[in-house]
N, C-alpha and C positions, 0 to 999 in steps of 0.2 A: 690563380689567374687562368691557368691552363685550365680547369673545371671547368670555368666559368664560361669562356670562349671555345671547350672542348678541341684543345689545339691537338690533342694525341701526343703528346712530349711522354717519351718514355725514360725512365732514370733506372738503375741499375741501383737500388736500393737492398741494403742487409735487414730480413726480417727482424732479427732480434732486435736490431736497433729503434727500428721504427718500433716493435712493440714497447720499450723501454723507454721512447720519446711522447709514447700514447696513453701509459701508465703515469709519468712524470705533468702529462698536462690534465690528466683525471686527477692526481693532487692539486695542483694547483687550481684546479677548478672548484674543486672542493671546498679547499681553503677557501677561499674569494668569497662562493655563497654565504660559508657559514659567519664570515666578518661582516660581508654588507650585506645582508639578506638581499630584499627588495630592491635596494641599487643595485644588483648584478646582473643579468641576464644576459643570456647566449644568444647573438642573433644566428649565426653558422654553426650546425655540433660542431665541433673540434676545429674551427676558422677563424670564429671573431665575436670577441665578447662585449659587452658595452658597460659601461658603467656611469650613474647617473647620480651628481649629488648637487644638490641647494647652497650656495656659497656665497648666505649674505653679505658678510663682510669685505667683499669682493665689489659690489655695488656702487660702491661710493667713489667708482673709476671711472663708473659709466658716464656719459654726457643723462643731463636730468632730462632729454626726452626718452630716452631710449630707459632711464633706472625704473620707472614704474611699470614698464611691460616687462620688464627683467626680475622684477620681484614675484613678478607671477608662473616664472619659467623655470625648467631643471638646466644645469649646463651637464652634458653628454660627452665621456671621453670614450675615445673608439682605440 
């Protein structure tokens, strides 16, 4: 948030650590791509990932106006 809004908040951070917590999320990143390919995409480098998948079965919760334009949509977690 501070990026975002350029607040200038300074924090007294240990390098190693942060590289250790920069290293650990380029795993995890990693990881992620190589299970959902195409579902994964980064919208922020190293901020915020998205991940998108089709869950028809899920459907048949919706009210029947809203299920037909939902068949045709991705649902998106952030």
């Amino acid at each position: 948030m501070a990026d975002a809004f350029h607040l200038g908040l300074r924090l007294n951070v240990d390098s190693a650590n942060v590289a250790k917590d920069l290293s650990a999320l380029d795993d995890e990143k990693m990881a992620l791509e190589s299970i959902y390919c195409d579902a994964f995409t980064e919208k922020l480098s190293n901020k915020s990932w998205e991940l998108k998948f089709f869950l028809p079965h899920l459907l048949k919760y919706l009210p029947a106006e809203t299920g037909a334009a939902a068949k045709r949509t991705q649902v998106s977690f952030y």
